[in-house]
N, CA, C and O atoms as a printed pandas DataFrame, in Angstrom:
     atom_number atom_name residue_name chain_id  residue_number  x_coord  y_coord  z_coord
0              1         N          UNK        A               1  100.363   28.564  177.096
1              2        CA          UNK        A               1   98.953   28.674  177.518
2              3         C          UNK        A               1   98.048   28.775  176.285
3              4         O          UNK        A               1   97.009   28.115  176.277
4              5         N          UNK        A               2   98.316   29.428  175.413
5              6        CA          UNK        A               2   97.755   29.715  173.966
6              7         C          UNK        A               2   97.695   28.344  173.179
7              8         O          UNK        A               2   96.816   27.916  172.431
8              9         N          UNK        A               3   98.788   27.839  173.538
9             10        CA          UNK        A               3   98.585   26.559  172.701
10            11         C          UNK        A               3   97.493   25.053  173.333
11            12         O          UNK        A               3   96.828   24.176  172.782
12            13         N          UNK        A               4   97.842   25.463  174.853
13            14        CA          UNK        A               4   96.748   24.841  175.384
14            15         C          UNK        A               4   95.454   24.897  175.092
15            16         O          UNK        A               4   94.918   23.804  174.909
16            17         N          UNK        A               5   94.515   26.242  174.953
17            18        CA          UNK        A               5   93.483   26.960  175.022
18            19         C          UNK        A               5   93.152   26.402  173.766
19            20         O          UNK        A               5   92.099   25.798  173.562
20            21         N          UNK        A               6   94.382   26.670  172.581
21            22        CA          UNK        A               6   93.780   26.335  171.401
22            23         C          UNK        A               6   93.922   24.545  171.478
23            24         O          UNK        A               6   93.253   23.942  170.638
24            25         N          UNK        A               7   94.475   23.993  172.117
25            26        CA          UNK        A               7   94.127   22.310  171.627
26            27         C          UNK        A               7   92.651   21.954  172.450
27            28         O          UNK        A               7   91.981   20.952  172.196
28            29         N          UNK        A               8   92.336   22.845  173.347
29            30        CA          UNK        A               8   91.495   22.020  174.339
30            31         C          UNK        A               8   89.912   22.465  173.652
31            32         O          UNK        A               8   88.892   21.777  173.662
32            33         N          UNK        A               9   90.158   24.212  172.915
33            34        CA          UNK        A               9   89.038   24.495  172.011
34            35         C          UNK        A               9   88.823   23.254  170.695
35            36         O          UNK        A               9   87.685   22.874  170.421
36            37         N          UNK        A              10   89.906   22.764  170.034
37            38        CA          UNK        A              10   89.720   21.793  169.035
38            39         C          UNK        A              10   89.017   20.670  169.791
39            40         O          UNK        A              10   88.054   20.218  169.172
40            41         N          UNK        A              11   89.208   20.228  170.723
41            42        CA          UNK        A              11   88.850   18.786  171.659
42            43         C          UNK        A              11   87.625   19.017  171.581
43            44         O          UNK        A              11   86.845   18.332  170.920
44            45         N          UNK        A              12   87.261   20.208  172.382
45            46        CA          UNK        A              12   85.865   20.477  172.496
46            47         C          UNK        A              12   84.743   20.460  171.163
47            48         O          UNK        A              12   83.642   19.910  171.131
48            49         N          UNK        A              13   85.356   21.174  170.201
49            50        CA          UNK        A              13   84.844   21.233  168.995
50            51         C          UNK        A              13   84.248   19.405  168.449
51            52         O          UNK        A              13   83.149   18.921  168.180
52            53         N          UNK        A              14   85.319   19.002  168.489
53            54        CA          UNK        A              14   85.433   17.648  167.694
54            55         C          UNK        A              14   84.436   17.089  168.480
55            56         O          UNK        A              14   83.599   16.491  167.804
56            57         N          UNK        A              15   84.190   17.076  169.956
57            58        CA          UNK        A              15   83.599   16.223  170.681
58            59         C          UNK        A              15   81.609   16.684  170.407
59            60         O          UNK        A              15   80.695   15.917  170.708
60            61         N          UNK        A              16   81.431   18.042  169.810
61            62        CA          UNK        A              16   80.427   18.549  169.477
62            63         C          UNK        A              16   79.899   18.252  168.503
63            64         O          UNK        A              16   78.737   17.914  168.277
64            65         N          UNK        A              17   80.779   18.374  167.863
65            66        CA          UNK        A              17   80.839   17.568  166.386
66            67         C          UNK        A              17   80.107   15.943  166.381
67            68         O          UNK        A              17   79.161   15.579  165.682
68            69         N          UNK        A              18   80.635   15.385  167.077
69            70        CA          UNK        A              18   80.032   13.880  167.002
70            71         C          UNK        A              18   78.708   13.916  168.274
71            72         O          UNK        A              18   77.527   13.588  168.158
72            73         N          UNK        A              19   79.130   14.215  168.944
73            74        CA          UNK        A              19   77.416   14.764  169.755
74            75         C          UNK        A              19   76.595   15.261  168.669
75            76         O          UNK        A              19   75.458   14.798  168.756
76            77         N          UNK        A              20   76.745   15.994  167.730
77            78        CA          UNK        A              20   75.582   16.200  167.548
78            79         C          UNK        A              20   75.244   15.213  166.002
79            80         O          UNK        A              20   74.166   14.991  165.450
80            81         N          UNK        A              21   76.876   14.705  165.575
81            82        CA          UNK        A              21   76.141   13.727  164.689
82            83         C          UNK        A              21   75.473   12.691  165.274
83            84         O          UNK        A              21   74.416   12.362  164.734
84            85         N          UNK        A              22   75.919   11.941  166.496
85            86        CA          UNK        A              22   74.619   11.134  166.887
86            87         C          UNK        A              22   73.892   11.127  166.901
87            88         O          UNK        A              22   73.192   10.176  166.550
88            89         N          UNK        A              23   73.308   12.744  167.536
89            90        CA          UNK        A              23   71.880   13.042  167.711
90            91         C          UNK        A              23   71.335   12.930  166.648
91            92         O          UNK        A              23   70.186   12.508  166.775
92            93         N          UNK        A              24   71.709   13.163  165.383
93            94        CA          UNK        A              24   71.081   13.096  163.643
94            95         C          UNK        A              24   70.278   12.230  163.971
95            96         O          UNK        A              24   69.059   12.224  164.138
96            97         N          UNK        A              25   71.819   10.786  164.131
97            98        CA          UNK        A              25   71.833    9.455  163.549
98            99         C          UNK        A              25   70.635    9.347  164.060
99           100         O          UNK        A              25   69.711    9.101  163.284
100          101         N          UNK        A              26   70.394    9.488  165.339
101          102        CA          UNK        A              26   69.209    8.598  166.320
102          103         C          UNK        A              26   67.703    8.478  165.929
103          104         O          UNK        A              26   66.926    7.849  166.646
């Protein structure tokens, strides 16, 4: 479960990550 929690927190992260570099880009 721990290892879940922690891959699905990285997913999330990464996916924030480029959300908000788009938003820069735009």
């Amino acid at each position: 479960f721990f290892s879940t929690l922690t891959a699905y927190m990285a997913i999330a992260l990464t996916f924030d990550v480029e959300a908000i570099e788009s938003s820069v880009q735009s």
